[in-house]
C-alpha positions in Angstrom: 24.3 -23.4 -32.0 24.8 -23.7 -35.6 26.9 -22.3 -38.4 26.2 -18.9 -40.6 24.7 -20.9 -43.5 21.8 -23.5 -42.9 23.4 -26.8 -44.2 20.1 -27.7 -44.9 20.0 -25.6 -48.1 22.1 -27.2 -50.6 22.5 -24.6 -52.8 23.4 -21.9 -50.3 25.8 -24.2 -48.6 27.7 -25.4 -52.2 28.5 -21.5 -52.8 29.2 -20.9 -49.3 31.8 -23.5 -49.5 32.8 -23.3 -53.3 33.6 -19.5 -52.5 35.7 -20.1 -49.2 37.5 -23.6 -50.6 38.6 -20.9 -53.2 40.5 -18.8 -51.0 41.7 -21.8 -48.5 45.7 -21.5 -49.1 45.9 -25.7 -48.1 45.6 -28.6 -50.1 43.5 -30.7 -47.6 40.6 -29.9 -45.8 37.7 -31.7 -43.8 34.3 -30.8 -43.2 34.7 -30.0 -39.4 37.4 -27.3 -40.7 34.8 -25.9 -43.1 32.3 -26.0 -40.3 34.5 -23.7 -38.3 36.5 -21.8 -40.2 34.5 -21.4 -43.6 31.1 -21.1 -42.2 31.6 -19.8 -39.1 30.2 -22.5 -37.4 29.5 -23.0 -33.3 29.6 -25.6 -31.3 30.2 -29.5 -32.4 28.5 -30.2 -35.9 25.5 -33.0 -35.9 25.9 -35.7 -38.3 23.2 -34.1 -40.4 25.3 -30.8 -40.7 28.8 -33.2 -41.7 27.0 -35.4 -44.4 25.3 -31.9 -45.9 29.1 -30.7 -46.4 30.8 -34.2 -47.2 27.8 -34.3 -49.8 29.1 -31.0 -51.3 32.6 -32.1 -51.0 32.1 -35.4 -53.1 30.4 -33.4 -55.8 33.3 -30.8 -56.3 36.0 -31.8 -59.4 38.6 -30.1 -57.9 38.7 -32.3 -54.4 39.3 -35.7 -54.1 38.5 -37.8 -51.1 41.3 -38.8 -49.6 39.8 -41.0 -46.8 41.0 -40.5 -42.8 43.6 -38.0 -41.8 44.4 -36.7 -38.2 44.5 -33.2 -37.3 46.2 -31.5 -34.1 42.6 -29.7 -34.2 40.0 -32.1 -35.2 42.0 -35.3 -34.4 40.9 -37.9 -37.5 38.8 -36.9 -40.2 37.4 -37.9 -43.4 39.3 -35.5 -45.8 39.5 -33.8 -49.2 42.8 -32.9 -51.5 42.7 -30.3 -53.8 43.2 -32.2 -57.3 
């Protein structure tokens, strides 16, 4: 299992992101969404894989953590508004 992009690579997984956070229509997001939707992830991220994109999401000036929100999908998650 696994996603597209090695989350191990910082680098590849900041574009990765960067690029799809572009083109995401909402206003919030989590890393579990990223995970599936903008990485094209499989199966249930480890916590290695959810602190290498929480990492990326803290650095990014045009997010700002937002602390817990529950989704239908994910059910609660530490989350990201577009600033």
């Amino acid at each position: 299992m696994g996603s597209k992009i090695s989350t191990s690579n910082k680098k590849e997984l900041t574009s990765a992101m960067t690029k799809w956070l572009k083109e995401f229509p909402g206003n919030l997001i989590c890393a579990r969404q990223i995970w599936y939707e903008g990485l094209g992830g499989c199966g249930i991220p480890n916590p290695a894989d959810m602190a290498a994109m929480e990492e990326v999401l803290n650095g990014l000036a045009d997010w700002k953590n937002v602390g817990n929100v529950r989704y239908e999908k994910f059910g609660g998650q530490n989350s990201w508004k577009r600033v």
